[in-house]
Every structure is written in C-alpha cells, then in structure tokens.
C-alpha positions as CSV (number, residue, x, y, z in Angstrom):
1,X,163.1,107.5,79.8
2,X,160.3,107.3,82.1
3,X,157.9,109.7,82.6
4,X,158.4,110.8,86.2
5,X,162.3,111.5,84.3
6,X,160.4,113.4,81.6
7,X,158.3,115.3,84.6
8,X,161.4,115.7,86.7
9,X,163.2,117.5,83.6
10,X,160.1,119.7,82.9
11,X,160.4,121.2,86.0
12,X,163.8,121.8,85.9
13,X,163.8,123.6,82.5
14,X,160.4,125.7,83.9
15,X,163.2,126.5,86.7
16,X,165.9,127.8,84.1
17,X,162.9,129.5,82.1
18,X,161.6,131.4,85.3
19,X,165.0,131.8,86.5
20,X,165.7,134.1,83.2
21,X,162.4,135.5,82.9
22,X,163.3,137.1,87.2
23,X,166.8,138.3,85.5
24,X,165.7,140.0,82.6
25,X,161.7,140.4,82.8
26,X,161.5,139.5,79.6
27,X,159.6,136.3,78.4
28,X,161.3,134.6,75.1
29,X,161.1,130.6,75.8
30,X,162.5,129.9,72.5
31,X,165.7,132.1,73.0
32,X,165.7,130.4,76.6
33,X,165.3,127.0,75.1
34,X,168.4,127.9,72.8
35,X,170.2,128.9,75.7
36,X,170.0,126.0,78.3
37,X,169.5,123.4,75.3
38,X,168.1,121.0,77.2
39,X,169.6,117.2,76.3
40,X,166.9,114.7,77.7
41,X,163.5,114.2,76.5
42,X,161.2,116.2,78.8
43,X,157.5,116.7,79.0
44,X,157.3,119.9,77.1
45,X,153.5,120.4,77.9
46,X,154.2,120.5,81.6
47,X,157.1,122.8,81.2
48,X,155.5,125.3,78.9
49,X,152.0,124.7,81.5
50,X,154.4,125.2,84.7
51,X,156.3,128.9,83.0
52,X,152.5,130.1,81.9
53,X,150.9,129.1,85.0
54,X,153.4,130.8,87.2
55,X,153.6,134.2,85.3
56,X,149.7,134.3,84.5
57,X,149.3,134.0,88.5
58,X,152.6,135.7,89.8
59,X,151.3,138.5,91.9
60,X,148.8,135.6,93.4
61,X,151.4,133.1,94.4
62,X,154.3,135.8,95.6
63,X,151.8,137.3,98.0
64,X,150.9,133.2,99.2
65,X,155.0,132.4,99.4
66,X,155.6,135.8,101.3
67,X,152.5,134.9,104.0
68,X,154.8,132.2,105.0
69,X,158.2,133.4,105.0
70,X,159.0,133.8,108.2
71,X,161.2,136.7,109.0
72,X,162.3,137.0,105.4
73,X,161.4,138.2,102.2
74,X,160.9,137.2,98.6
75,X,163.7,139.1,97.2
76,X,166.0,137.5,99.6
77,X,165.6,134.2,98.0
78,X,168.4,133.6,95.3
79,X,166.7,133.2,91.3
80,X,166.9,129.7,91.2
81,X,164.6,129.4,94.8
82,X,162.1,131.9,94.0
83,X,161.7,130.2,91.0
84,X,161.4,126.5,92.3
85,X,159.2,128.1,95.0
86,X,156.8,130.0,92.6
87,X,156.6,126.8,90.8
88,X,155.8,124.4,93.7
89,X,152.9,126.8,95.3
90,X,152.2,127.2,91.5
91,X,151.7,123.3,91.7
92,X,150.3,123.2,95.0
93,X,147.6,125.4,94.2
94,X,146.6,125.1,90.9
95,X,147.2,121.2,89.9
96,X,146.0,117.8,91.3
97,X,149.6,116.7,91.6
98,X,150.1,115.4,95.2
99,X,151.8,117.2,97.4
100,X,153.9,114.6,98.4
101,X,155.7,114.5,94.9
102,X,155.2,118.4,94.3
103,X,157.5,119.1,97.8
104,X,159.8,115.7,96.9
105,X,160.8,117.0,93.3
106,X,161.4,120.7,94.1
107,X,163.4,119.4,97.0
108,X,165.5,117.0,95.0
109,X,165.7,120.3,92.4
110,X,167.2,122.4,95.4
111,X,169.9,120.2,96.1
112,X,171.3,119.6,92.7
113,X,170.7,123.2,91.4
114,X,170.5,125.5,94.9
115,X,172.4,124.1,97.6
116,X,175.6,125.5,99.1
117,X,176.3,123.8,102.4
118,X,174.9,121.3,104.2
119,X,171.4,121.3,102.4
120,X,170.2,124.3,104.4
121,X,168.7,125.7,101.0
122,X,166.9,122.3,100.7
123,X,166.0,122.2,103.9
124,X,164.4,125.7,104.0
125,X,162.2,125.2,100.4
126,X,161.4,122.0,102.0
127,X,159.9,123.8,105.7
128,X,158.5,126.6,102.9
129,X,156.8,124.5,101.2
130,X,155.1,122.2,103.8
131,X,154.0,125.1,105.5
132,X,152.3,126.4,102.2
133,X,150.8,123.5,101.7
134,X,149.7,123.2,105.6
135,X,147.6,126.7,104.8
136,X,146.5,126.0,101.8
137,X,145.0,122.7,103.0
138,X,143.5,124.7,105.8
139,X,142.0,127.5,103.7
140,X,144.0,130.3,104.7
C-alpha cells in the first residue's frame, strides 16, 4: 500500500475518532479503534498526531472555521463535517502539508463519507476550506 493510501486512511480513522469523541465527549481511541476496526494499514502516527492536535487546539480552530462560515454555524455542520473540517484547518494551520493535498483529501473524504446529493457537502468543505486557507495565508 502506498503511503499517500496509508495517509489517506489516517485521516479517515482521525475522522471516525473525532466523529465519536463530538458524540460522546469522551476520548477512548482504543475503544474507538475496537469499534471502527480499521482493515488497511494506515499511518497510525498521523492519525493519533491529527485526533491530539485537533482536541489540544479545539477552541482555536472552531473559532478560525466559524470566522468563515458564512451565514452558518458550527453546530449546523453534521459530525462527520465538523470533524473533517477541524481536521483540515487543524492541517492547514499547524503542519507543512500543502494545502493543495490537505483541501484534495478532505474533499475526496466528504464525498465517500458525507455527501448526500449532488456533492453539495463536498462542494461546501471544499469553498470552507479554500477560504480558510485564503485567511490564513493572508494573516487574518
């Protein structure tokens, strides 16, 4: 498996750990772990970096996404987007990962695990994200 694969599935189970962790506010990865049994080889270190990072900076990067919803508000989001988005600003602002890839992989995340219709869930983490990274870039 390559390691963009292994990447690609750390996110995702960072998703499903932050996803439970917004349901229950309580933090047990290995109970989690037990729960989604993830099947593919994944970079643990990223995952387990990506759940720590995002909880250790939570207040930080809900106040960042909220600056940039427009019209809308955090809790509106469903579980599984407020968690993709926390990790992408999580990314954004706190890792040399390109932004390029960060916005790509949480897009591609959206539409297998988020989307209803259309790919208007995908679509709006995708106009989220860009703009976050837009302010970020400029320093606001």
């Amino acid at each position: 498996m390559s390691d963009k694969m292994k990447r690609t599935i750390a996110r995702i189970v960072a998703m499903m750990i932050l996803y439970h962790y917004d349901l229950t506010k309580e933090l047990d990865i290995d109970l989690t772990m037990d729960l989604i049994k993830p099947e593919e080889e994944y970079d643990e270190v990223m995952a387990k970096e990506l759940v720590d990072g995002v909880i250790a900076n939570l207040r930080k990067l809900d106040h960042t996404i909220s600056i940039y919803l427009d019209h809308y508000t955090l809790d509106r989001l469903s579980y599984v987007d407020r968690a993709l988005i926390r990790i992408g600003t999580y990314e954004l602002m706190f890792t040399n990962t390109p932004t390029s890839i960060i916005i790509n992989e949480i897009i591609e995340i959206s539409k297998e695990y988020s989307e209803v219709d259309d790919f208007n869930t995908a679509k709006f983490n995708n106009s989220l994200l860009d703009k976050i990274a837009k302010g970020l870039k400029n320093g606001d």
